[in-house]
N, C-alpha and C positions, 0 to 999 in steps of 0.2 A: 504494500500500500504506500511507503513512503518513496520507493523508488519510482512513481510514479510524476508527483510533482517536480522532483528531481528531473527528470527527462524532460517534462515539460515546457522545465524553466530552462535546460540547457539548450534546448531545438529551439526557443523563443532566439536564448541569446546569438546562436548561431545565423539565425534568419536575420538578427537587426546587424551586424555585423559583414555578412554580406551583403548586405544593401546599402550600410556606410559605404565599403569599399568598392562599390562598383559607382558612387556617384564622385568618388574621389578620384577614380582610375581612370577619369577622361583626359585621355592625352591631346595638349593644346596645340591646335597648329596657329606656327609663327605667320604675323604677317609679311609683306612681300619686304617693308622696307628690315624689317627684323633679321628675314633671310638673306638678305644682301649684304646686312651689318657682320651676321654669321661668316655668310663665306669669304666677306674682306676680313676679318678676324684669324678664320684658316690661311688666308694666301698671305696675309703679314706674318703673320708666325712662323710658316713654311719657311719666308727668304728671311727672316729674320733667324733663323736657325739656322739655315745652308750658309749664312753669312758667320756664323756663332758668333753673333752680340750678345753680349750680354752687360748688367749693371745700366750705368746710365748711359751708354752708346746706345744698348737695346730700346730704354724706355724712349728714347728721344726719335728713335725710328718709327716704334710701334705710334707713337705719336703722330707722329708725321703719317704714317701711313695711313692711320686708320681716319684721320681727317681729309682723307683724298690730294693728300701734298705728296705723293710717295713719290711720283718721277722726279722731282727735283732732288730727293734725296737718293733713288736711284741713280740718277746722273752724278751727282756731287760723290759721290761711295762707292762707282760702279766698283766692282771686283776687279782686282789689278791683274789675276793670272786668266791665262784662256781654261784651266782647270773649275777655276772657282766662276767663273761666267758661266760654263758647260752645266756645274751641279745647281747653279742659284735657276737655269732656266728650265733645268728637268723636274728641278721641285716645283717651280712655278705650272709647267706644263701638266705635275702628275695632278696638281689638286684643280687646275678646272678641266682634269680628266679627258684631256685633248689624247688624239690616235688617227693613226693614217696621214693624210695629206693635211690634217689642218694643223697634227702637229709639228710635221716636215716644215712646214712654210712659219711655223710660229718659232719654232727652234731657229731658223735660219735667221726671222730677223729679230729676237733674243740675243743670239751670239752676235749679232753684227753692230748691237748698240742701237736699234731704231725702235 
């Protein structure tokens, strides 16, 4: 007889419980300018990393970058060896997930400074 209300009350507890979690578990989709901010966040990080800045060189980049000033600071920083131009524009090419001809023709003028 007692293990009755027992069950009762734990099957309540578990019904209110899935029902919190499933109104909690709605995954938010970002808006477009959100998403934009996102993948400038990945492509500044990406060449701020093939570059290995870091301390205040880094934050002054991430700065710049993320405020849409990055070609100037590209320009002024570009990478001195044809090595470190080669890795900064395959990170660049791997994160907006370029292949084939669009990334043959973005490599090319990546390495050639344009």
């Amino acid at each position: 007889m007692r293990l009755f209300p027992t069950l009762l009350a734990s099957a309540a507890l578990l019904g209110l419980s899935g029902a919190c979690s499933a109104s909690f578990a709605q995954p938010s989709v970002p808006s477009s300018a959100q998403a934009a901010q996102q993948q400038r966040m990945k492509d500044c990080n990406a060449t701020a990393k093939t570059r290995s800045l870091a301390g205040d060189g880094r934050k002054q980049f991430m700065s710049a970058c993320l405020s849409g000033k990055a070609d100037s600071v590209q320009s002024a920083a570009a990478p001195a060896t044809q090595q470190d131009r080669m890795r900064s524009c395959n990170a660049e090419a791997g994160t907006k997930k370029l292949a084939g001809d669009q990334r043959r023709s973005f490599m090319s003028a990546c390495l050639s400074g344009h």
